[in-house]
N, C-alpha and C positions, 0 to 999 in steps of 0.2 A: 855555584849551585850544583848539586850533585844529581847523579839520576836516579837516586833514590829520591829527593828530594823535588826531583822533577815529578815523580809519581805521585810523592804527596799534595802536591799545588793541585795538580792534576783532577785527583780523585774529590779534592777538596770543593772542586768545583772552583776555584779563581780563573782555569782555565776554561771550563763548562763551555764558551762560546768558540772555543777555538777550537777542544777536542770534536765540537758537534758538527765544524765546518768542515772536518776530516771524514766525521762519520760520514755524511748526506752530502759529498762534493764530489763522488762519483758515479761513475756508470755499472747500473744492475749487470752481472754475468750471470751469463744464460744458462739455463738450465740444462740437463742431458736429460736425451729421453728415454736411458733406462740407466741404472746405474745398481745392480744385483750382484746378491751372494748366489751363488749353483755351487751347486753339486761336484763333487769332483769324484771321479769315478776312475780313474788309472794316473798316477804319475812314475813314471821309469824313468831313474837317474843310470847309465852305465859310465862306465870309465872307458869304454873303445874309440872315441866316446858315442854317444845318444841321448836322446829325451822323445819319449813318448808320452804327451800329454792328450788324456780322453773327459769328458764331460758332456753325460747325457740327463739332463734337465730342461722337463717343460717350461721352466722361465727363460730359455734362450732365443731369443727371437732377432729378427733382423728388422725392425718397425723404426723405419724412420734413420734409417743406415744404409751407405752404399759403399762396399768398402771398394768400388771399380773408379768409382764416379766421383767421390768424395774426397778427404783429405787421407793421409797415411794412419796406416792404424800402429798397434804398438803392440808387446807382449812383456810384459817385465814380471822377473823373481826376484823374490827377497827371502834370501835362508836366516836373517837375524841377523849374517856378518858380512853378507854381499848383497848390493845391491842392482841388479844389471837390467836392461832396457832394450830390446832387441825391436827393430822395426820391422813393419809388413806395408810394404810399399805400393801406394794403389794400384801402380803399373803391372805389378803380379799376381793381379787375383784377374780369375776370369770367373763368367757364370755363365748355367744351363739358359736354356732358350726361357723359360719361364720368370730367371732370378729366384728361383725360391732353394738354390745351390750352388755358392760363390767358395771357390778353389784356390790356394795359393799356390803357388811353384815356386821353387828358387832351383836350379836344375846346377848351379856350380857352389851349392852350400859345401860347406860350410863359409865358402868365399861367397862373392857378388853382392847381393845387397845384404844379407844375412845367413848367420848360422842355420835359422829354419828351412827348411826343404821342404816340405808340403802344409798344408792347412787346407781344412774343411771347416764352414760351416753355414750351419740351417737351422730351423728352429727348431729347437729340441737336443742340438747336438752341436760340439766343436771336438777340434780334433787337430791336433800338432807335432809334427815329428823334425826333429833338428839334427842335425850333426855334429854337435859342440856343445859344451855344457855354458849355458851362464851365468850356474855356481857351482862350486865342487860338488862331487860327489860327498853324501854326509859322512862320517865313520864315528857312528853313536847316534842317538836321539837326535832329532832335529823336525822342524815344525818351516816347510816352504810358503810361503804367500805366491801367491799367480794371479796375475792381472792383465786381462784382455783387454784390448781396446780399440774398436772398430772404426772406422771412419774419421780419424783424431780425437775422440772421446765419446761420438753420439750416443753408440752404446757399449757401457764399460760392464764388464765380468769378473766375478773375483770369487779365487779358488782357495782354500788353504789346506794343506796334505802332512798327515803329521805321523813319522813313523821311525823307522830305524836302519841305516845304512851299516855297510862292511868298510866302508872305502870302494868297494869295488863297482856297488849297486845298490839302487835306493826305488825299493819300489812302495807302493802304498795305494790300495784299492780301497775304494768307495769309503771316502771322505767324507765328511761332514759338511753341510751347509754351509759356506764360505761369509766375509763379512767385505765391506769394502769400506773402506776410508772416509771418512765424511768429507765431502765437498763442501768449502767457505762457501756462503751466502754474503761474504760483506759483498762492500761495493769494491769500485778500483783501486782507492787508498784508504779501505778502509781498518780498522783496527781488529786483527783474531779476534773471533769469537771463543772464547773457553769458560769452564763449568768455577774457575774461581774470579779473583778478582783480574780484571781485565789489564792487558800490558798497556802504556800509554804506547800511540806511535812515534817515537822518538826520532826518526829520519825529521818527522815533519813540524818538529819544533826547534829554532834556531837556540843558541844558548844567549843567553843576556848577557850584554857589555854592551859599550861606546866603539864604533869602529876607529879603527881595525883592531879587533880582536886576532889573536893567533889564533890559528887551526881552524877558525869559523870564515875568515877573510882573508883577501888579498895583502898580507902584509911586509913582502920584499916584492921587487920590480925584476930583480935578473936571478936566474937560477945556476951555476954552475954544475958542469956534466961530469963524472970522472968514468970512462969508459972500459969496455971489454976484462972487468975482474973477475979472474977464476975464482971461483964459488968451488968447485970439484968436481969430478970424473965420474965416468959409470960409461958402462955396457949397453949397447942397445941390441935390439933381435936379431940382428944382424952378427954378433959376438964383435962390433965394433966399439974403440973406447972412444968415448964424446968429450971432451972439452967443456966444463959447463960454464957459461960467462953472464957477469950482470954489470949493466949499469945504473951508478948510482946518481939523482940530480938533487943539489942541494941549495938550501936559497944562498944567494949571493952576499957574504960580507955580515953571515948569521956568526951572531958571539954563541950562542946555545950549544954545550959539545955533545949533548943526550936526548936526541929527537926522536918523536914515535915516527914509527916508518911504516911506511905499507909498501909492499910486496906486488907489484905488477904483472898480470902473467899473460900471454898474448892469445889472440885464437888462432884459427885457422885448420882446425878435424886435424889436430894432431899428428896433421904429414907436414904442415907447412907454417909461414910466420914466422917474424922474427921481433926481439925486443925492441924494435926500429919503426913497431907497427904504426902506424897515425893516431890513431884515437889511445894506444900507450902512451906516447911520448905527449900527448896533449896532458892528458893526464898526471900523468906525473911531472911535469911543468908545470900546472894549476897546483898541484898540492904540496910542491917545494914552494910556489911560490907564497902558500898559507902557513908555511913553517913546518911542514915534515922532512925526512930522507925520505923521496922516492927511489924504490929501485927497482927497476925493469929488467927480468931476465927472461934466458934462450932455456932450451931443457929438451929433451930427445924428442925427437918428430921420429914417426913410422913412414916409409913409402906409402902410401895409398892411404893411409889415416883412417879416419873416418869422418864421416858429417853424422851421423849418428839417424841418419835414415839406409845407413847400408853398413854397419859395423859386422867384421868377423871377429876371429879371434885376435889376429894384429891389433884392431880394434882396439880391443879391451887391453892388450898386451902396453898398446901406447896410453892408454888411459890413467893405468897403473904405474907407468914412467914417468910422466908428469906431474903426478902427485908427488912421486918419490924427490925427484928432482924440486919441485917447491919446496919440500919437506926441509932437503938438503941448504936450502937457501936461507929459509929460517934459521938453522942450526948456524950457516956460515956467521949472517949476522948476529947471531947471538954472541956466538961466541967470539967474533972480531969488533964488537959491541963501540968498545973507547978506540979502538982506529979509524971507525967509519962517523962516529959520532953519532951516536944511535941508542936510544932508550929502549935495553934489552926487556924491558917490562911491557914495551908497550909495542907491539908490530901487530899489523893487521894485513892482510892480503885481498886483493882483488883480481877480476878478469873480465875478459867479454869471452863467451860462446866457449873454445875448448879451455878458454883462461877460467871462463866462470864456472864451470866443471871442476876443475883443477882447484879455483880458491875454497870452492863448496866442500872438496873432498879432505882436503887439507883442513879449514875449520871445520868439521866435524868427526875430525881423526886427534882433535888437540888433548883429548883428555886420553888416549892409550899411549898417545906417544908425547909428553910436556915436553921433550928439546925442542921438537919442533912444533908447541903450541901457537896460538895466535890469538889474539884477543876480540877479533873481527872480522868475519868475512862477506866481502860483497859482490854478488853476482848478476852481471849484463847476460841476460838469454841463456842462463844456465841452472843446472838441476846436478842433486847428488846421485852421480852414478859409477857403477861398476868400483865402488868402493867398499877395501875390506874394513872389518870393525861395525857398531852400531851405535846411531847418535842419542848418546849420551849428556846428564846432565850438565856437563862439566866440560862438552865441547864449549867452540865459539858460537857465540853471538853472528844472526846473518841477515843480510838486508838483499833481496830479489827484487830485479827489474826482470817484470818477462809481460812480452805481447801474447794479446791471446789464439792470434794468427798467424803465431811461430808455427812452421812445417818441418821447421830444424831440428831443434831441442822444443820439445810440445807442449804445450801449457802445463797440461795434465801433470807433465814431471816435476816443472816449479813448484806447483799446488802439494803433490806429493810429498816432496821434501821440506816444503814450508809447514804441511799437518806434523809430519814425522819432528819435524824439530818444535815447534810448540806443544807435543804429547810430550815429548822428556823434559818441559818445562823451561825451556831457554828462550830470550829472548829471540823473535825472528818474527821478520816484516816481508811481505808481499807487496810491490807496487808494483800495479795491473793494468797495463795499456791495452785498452778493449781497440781490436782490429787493426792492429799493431803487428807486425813480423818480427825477424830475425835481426839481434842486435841494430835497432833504430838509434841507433849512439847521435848522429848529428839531432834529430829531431827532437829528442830527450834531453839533449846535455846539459843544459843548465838543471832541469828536474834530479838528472843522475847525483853533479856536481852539486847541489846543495842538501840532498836526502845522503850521500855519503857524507858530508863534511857535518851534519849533525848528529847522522848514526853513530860515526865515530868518535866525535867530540865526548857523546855522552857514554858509552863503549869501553873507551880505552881511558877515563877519566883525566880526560885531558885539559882541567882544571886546577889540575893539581900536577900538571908536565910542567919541566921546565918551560919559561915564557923568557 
């Protein structure tokens, strides 16, 4: 059965009892208690670099926000082709004896916890100054999105500045009214809400057969490893050349020479981790042994990385490595396709935390660059960030695990990138662990491993793969 076909049973209502238990089988997420378009009244882009961001609107308020006392707040830009994410860490804000004027510092900006270097705000007014750009400077028309967000989302702000750069400087005075993103209403797992016909959740419907089925079930007992293969080379910040290596596991004593593969990427803030991570090697064990090539690889780490509550420019510099480097690993298997024994039509990629980052960046970079497309991308506690390009209709398909009491990578980001990828019309699924943290892989795993193993079934129409 196909997942067009899945839709039709679906909408048909044959399944009506099944889709309803998805709708109404989770838990309400909670509301924000302000969530505003302001004003925007000054953005300066330079190239020295800098960013002076100002907004004075009586809709800004601090009601029901502590960004000292609270959770991390956030600041992210979106020029159309970059997406970046810059944290404000609660430990850096102070306020006047009264609170009714909370101060950011970062005093070793554009290092330490962030590119930003001061922030103010009160009600009526915010105010941002950075050291670093978190997207280039424009050269021609261009239109920025700004998005505040105070206390890990309590109260979110949204700017948009639309004007005309040199290359050199981008500046753009008193804006227009900004809009801000709609915030899901579903429940935990429940299905987008959108203005046509509704997507079914396809994570959460098994595909029909008698077991064992392949690529739904456990269908070999031992997996064979073939280790440490160079994939290819590259540069790191350092002007050092990297060695890039993957391995591959395969099921044990499998006749099939053309299997869909997924692409494993590890985390650890992009300084650290290796393809050898525990919860990789689980994984890609479990899914050689349902009949794919799994392959786990290594790819440039930065010194100091980031967790993505203290990113600087290395930050982003590793962020950009990483994608590149999966990108690369695509292309290797594609194109060593009949050596590795791999259905170059059908690869998909995953991660946990900088892995999920990275698979996210990568499916939703498949449509500018097809060598290195992917048919699938599934991300543990990760959001689309600091990635060039815009998602497109014609990227990947993606399937989100994120807790809503991640401090890591922030709900809000998930949310984000799952609105962004359902407005360009693509399949993409949200599954919402209310009061849940950072990559809860043991707690989840069976949830993980059965919502990927039907995401992709239906995804990468693996119905029609060799069996």
């Amino acid at each position: 059965m196909s997942k067009e076909s899945i839709r039709s049973v679906l909408l048909s209502g044959m399944l009506a009892a099944t889709l309803l238990g998805v709708l109404c089988g989770g838990l309400p997420i909670p509301a924000r208690a302000a969530e505003l378009g302001v004003r925007g009244n000054r953005l300066l882009l330079k190239s020295t670099p800098l960013l002076v961001l100002l907004s004075q609107d009586p809709a800004i308020s601090l009601t029901g926000s502590d960004p000292i006392g609270g959770s991390d707040g956030s600041i992210t830009f979106d020029d159309g082709a970059t997406v970046t994410s810059l944290p404000l860490p609660s430990s850096n804000w102070r306020a006047n004896g009264s609170r009714t004027v909370f101060r950011y510092r970062n005093g070793t900006a554009p290092g330490g916890p962030s590119m930003i270097k001061v922030a103010k705000v009160k009600s009526g007014m915010l105010r941002v100054v950075a050291k670093g750009l978190p997207v280039p400077v424009p050269n021609g028309p261009r239109t920025i999105t700004v998005v505040l967000r105070l206390d890990g989302g309590t109260n979110v702000y949204c700017m948009v500045f639309s004007g005309t750069g040199d290359g050199t400087q981008f500046l753009v005075r008193d804006a227009a009214t900004g809009s801000c993103a709609p915030t899901p209403t579903a429940t935990a797992t429940a299905t987008p809400t959108s203005t046509g016909t509704p997507t079914p959740r396809l994570p959460d419907i098994a595909p029909p057969g008698a077991p064992p089925l392949r690529y739904r079930d456990e269908v070999f007992s031992d997996v064979s490893t073939t280790s440490n293969i160079t994939y290819g080379t590259a540069v790191n910040n350092s002007g050092q050349t990297v060695t890039l290596l993957l391995d591959i596991y395969e099921p044990a004593g499998d006749t099939v020479t053309a299997r869909p593969a997924i692409v494993w990427v590890h985390g650890g803030s992009f300084c650290c981790g290796t393809k050898n991570a525990g919860d990789i090697v689980d994984e890609a064990t479990e899914f050689a042994k349902k009949g794919y090539s799994s392959v786990s690889i290594n790819y440039r780490l930065e010194p100091g990385g980031c967790s993505l509550t203290s990113p600087s420019l290395t930050c982003i510099t590793a962020i950009r490595e990483a994608q590149a480097d999966a990108q690369s690993a695509v292309r290797f298997l594609r194109a060593n396709a009949a050596t590795y024994g791999i259905d170059a039509t059908r690869i998909a990629i995953a991660g946990s935390s900088a892995g999920a980052i990275t698979a996210l960046n990568v499916g939703f970079s498949s449509s500018e660059d097809p060598t290195a497309a992917v048919g699938g991308a599934v991300s543990l506690s990760g959001a689309r960030i600091s990635s060039t390009g815009s998602v497109g209709a014609h990227d990947a398909p993606s399937l989100l695990f994120h807790g809503t009491a991640d401090t890591t990578v922030p709900y809000d980001w998930a949310v984000t990138t799952w609105n962004n990828a359902t407005a360009a019309g693509l399949d993409s699924f949200l599954t919402t662990w209310v009061g849940a943290g950072h990559v809860p892989y043991t707690a989840h795993r069976s949830e993980i491993f059965s919502q990927t193993a039907n995401f992709l079934y239906w995804e990468l129409d693996l119905a029609n793969a060799a069996q």
